[in-house]
N, C-alpha and C positions, 0 to 999 in steps of 0.2 A: 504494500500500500504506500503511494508518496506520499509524502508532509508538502504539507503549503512550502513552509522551506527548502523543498528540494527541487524545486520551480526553475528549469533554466530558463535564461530571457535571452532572445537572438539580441544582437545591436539593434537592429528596427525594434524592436519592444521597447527595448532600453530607453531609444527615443520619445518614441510613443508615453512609457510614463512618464520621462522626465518632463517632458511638453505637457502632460495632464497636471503634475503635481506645481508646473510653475505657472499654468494657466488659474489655478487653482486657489494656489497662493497671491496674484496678483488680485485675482478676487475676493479673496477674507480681507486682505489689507487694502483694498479702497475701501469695502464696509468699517471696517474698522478705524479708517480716517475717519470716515464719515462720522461715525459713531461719538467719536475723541472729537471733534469738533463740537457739535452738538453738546455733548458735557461740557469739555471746558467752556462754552457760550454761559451756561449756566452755574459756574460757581460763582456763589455769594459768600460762603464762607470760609473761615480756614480747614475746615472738617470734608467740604465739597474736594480742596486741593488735594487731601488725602488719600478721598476715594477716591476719585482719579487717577492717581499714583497708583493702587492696588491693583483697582481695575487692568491698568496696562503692563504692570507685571505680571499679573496672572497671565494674562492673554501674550505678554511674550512667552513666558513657560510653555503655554501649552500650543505655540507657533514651533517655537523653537523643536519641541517633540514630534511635531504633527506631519512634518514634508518631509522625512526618512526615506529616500531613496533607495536604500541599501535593497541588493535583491531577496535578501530575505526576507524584508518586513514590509516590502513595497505594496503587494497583495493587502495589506493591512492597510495598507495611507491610502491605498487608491479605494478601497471600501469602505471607509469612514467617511472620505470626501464625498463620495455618491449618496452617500447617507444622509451627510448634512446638507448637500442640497449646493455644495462647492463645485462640483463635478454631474455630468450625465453622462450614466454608461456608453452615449453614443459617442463618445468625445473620447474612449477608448478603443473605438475601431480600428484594428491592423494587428493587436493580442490575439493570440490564438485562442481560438473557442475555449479552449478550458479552462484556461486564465478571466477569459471573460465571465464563463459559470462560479469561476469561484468569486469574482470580485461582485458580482449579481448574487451566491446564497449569501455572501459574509453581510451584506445591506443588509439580512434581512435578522442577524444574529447579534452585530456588533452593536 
């Protein structure tokens, strides 16, 4: 039986997620401008400057975590992105069907 990690990826795949993950990523971080603007617009207090501070560390922590490349856990970034709604599975066209079935059942588990 393979493991998700025994997944080889040709160079064309390779491409293909890297293009998905930094399609991806370009999209979380304009929402996420967007987002930090909108806050910082509304701090009145020194308690506002704060949570703003958190807020954008956490969200770097969990950036930083999220666009893993690596071919072993890439099946994992690229099915969490479809999930959140960062990615559509059509935007992974050129993966071999089975890569595709796995990054479509993990949506439906992760």
């Amino acid at each position: 039986m393979m493991q998700l990690t025994d997944t080889q990826w040709s160079i064309t795949e390779e491409k293909i997620a890297q293009a998905a993950l930094s399609k991806a990523k370009e999209r979380e971080i304009n929402a996420l401008v967007t987002t930090v603007r909108q806050q910082a617009s509304g701090i009145q207090e020194f308690d506002d400057l704060w949570y703003l501070h958190d807020f954008l560390s956490a969200r770097r922590y969990d950036l930083d975590g999220k666009y893993d490349s690596r071919n072993a856990t890439v099946i994992f970034a690229l099915a969490g992105l479809v999930k959140e709604g960062w990615l559509k599975i059509d935007e992974l066209e050129g993966l071999d069907k089975e890569k595709l079935t796995k990054v479509s059942a993990m949506t439906r588990i992760i």
